[in-house]
Every structure is written in C-alpha cells, then in structure tokens.
C-alpha angles and dihedrals in degrees: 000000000000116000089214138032143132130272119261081232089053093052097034077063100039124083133238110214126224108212115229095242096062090049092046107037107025111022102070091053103049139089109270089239083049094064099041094050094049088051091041088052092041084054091044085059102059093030108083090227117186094210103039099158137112102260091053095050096054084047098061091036099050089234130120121254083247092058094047094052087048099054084053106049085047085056090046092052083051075055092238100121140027124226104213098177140337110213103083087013106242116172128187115208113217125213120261106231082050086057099048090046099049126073113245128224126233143193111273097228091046092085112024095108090052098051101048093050081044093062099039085057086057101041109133093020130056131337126239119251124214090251100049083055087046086051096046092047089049092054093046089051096038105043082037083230113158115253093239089057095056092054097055095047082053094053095044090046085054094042094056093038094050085209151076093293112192127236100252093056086055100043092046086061088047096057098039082062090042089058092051085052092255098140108121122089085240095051092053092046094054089052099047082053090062095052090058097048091057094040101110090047078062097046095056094041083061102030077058094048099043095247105149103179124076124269123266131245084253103042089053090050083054093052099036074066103053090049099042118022103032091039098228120159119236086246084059101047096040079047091065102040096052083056093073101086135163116351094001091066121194111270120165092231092056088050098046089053092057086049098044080063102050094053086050090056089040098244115148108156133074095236091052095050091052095047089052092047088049092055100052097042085062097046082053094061088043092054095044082055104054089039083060096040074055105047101245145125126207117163098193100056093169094098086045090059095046102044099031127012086040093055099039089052087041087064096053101260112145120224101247092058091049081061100042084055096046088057093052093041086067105034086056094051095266112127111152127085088235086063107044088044083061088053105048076047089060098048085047086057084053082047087236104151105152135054083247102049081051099044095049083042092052085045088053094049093047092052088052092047093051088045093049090043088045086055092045084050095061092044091053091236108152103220148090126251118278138181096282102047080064101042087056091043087059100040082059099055113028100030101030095026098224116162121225090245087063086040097056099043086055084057092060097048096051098044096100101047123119094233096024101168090058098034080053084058092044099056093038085056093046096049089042091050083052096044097247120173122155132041098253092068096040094055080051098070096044141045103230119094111196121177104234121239126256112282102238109230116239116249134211107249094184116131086005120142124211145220116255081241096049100051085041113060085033093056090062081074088056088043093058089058108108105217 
C-alpha cells in the first residue's frame, strides 16, 4: 500500500492534459474508440485508481476487452504506448516529443511494395539510403498519405527536376499537398492532371521572362493558382511578369506574391492593375512631398501611405490643399505626420477640402480680422486680433444678427470707456435682448449720434495667395478648433 496519494476528491479536481500534437497529428486519423480509451488510459496513469486493470476499463467504457487490446496495440504501432505484457495487460505511454524524435519500427512486410517501386523510380540516378526510407515511412504514418500517392508525387518530382532530386525537397511538396488535404492516390493524380493542363500557360510565362529549364513541381502548383483558384487570366499574368526588370529580376515567388495582392484587392484586369499602380505612384509622390514641406525623410513610404496620404484622400482632401497644409504645419513648428494629421482633422471638421474651399475660407477670415482691428483700433486697444475677438464677432453676427452698420455705431459709442471692448458687448446685448435691428432705433435709445463707418464690400477670395503673415496669425484661429 502506498505511504502517500492523492484524495478521490483531489484528482476528481485535478486535470489530465492532452498534449497539442496528439490532437493535431493522431486524433483525426484515428478510430473514435481509439481516441476515448487512450484519454481514458492517459488519465488511468496520473489517477491513483484502485482497479486499473483491463477488464475494468472495458467495463466502464461498454467495449469488449478485444477491443481494448486492439486500440493499444494501434497506438503502440503510432509509437505512442508500450505494451509491456499482456497478460495481465500492462502498457507504458511514451512522451510525445520522445516519439516524434526516435525513429519508429515497423513491420518488414509493411513497406516491400513501396520500396521496390522507390527504388525503380531512382535507377540510374541515386540510391536510396535507410534513412531516406525511415523518413518516407515517418511522413506516410504521420501525414496519414497512401503509399501509392507518395510515389507518384516522387516520380513526377524527379520527372520535372531532371535530376537526382533529394528526398527533403519531395517530401516538402508532399506535405505542402498533405496540408491542403491532398493524400489519396486519386487525389495526387487529379492534381498532377491539372498541372498538366496548365502546362503551356507555364511554358509561356517562362518562354516571356527568359527563363530556358522546365518548370518545377512547386512553381506549377503557383501558377496552377494563379490560374485556377485566383481566376486570373494568362495576359494578366504575362503582364505582370514582364513587369520585373534589371536588378528586380523576374522569380516566381516575387510575382505570386503581386499577384497575391491584387487578388486580395480584387483587381483582375490589366487596365485595373494599372489604374491602381498609377494611383499609388502618385500618392507616393504626394507623400515624398509633405514628408519634405515637413522636414522629414522616410525611405519606405509605403506605411505613410497607408496610415496617413490614403486617409486623408479617402476623406475627400485634394492634393494641393495636403500640401498647403504640410507647409503651414512647419512653418508653424509642426513637424511630425501625427500632427499634421490633427490638423488636416481640424479643416475636415470646417468642411475646407480643396485648395479653393480653404483659400475663400482664409480671405473670409482676413476681412473679419481687418474689420475687428479696425474696430481695436477705434477703441485704442493696442493688440492684435485674437480667438476671442472672433468668437464674440460671430456670435454678433450669425447668432445675434447684428449688421455691421449696428456693429460700428456701438463702437463709437463705446470708444471713450474706460473698459470699451466690454462696454461694445454690453450695448450689442442690450439692443439683441430689445430686438433692435436697424440704426434708427438704436440712435433712438441713446444721445450720441456717431456717423458708421463704411461697410466694407465682400470680396471673392477664390484663387487668391497670402502673405506668410497673413496665413499665420489666421490659422490661430484653425488651431483653437477641438476635433
């Protein structure tokens, strides 16, 4: 009896852990039973069980003691028990990474059809080393691929290498298909068919590009993509191979992945792609010429046209007015993209897109400068005009309605005060709260009778260039605006 063990109500509590690579690589390919009674026996190891023994197991599992010893000594030939005896039955589980590391045995007679035709497939060329057979059988039991299957995949590697072609490169295309579920001999074959379907598309791809030796087994499964499964037509593609030139020499990797993208953005046709390379090319240029009206040097612009020029022309700017902007942006101390991009955010929220909206926008905010320093002036206040100078001018006229005419005789009247900028609010308040409107009733409620001063005619700022003054001190007023 042991002197120490756990509870039933510890391991009742505690957890058995299924490691990732028998999920992954032998679950799926084995017999439901299979699965339930090596989880149940993993569990049996770590449990402390008082009856651990065969016929208990098939009691609590409904199967037969047959069924029980079968599914072990299937899990013995994956390598993943030991079957010690069997009478009683005793099994030993192996770890998993030690079963993936050492080389397995296998029954003699498993394999003697496979080799022969192996090495048939090799004559006059190489021999076939015990380990390349170990590593063949290893994929086969592994990838769960039919025997049948793996040999064609090996004479039609050979075929298109016209070499000696080793054993990693075809297993790596055998396990590429395996991956794609490609592992019956049916399967293979289907697939080689299509090759060869597509095989003078191939030929001219490579015939376009110089390229003189025969395509190899992975270069017709790229193309057979591009063919089949992306839908591209073989204009397009010649069209895009003809376009790696000089140093950026034409590989069928560097060309699957273009038109990986393009399949990705949905652009098929010639006149599409080249729509889409013009326009970036030309958002490239954009971007190379705000980063120098900033002051900065990237030489992968492809994340600044992503995060920043694309945004900014998805929400309708024009490219005169991004540079505009960039060019204020340093002048004005701003000199990273984060910052100008606040700032483009803050002339979308004005709704000012184009170089025209913004410069009819700058000419209305200079006029209502010169009328509210006009209007400091009278008042003999020393200043320029600031924010809120223009926050209480609009409120005047768009929210009160007052007219300029109404606006300039309060100035009079409020040029002497002691405090006139305040007293000018005062009397515009008093004459919105009564209603007032027009001069004539204002010069009713009070004694002083000023002459107003000239309305000054709006003009048409459109087309219209500024003074670095000028955009300066008006685009404080841009800068105030929260976004």
């Amino acid at each position: 009896m042991s002197f120490c063990k756990f509870s039933t109500e510890f391991i009742a509590s505690s957890k058995t852990e299924l490691d990732n690579i028998f999920i992954n690589d032998y679950l799926p390919y084995a017999q439901p039973n299979h699965v339930v009674i090596y989880i149940y026996g993993l569990y049996l190891c770590s449990s402390n069980a008082f009856d651990n023994s065969l016929a208990n197991m098939a009691r609590i599992l409904n199967l037969s003691e047959d069924e029980v010893m079968d599914a072990f000594k299937y899990w013995e030939e994956q390598g993943l028990v030991q079957i010690l005896r069997t009478n009683p039955l005793e099994v030993t589980y192996i770890p998993l990474k030690n079963v993936l590391s050492a080389n397995k045995l296998y029954k003699p007679d498993k394999y003697t059809t496979f080799n022969q035709q192996a090495n048939e497939i090799f004559m006059g060329k190489r021999s076939i080393s015990k380990h390349e057979y170990q590593e063949y059988y290893d994929f086969l039991e592994r990838y769960h691929v039919e025997q049948e299957a793996l040999l064609m995949i090996m004479k039609y590697c050979v075929e298109t290498k016209q070499s000696a072609v080793g054993y990693n490169y075809i297993l790596t295309v055998a396990r590429n298909w395996a991956n794609e579920g490609i592992t019956s001999t049916m399967q293979v074959e289907e697939r080689l068919n299509r090759f060869e379907e597509k095989s003078s598309e191939l030929t001219e791809i490579f015939n376009a590009v110089g390229i003189k030796r025969a395509p190899y087994v992975e270069e017709r499964s790229i193309v057979n993509k591009w063919l089949n499964d992306y839908g591209f037509n073989l204009e397009t593609i010649l069209h895009i191979s003809k376009t790696f030139k000089g140093k950026n020499r034409f590989s069928i990797e560097k060309c699957d992945e273009k038109l990986t993208k393009y399949y990705e953005m949905k652009l098929f046709s010639i006149q599409e792609i080249e729509s889409f390379e013009k326009e970036k090319q030309e958002l490239y240029t954009l971007a190379k010429d705000i980063n120098k009206s900033l002051g900065l040097f990237y030489e992968n612009l492809e994340a600044i046209v992503e995060n920043y020029i694309l945004k900014w022309i998805n929400l309708g700017f024009d490219r005169a007015l991004l540079l505009e902007v960039a060019q204020y942006c340093f002048k004005n101390s701003i000199r990273t993209l984060d910052g100008m991009d606040r700032s483009i955010l803050k002339f979308y929220k004005l709704g000012l897109l184009s170089l025209d909206a913004f410069n009819e926008y700058m000419g209305e905010l200079l006029e209502t400068d010169k009328k509210l320093q006009n209007i400091l002036d009278i008042l003999n206040i020393k200043r320029i005009v600031n924010f809120i100078d223009r926050e209480n001018y609009k409120t005047w006229k768009e929210n009160w309605k007052l007219s300029d005419e109404l606006i300039d005789y309060a100035t009079q009247l409020s040029k002497d005060k002691d405090s006139p900028l305040k007293y000018l609010s005062r009397i515009l308040a008093d004459w919105h709260e009564k209603g007032i409107k027009k001069i004539q009733e204002a010069k009713q409620t009070s004694p002083i009778n000023k002459p107003s001063s000239t309305e000054v005619k709006k003009q048409n700022f459109k087309g219209r260039s500024f003074s670095n003054s000028e955009i300066n001190a008006l685009f404080q007023s841009i800068e105030e605006i929260d976004v």
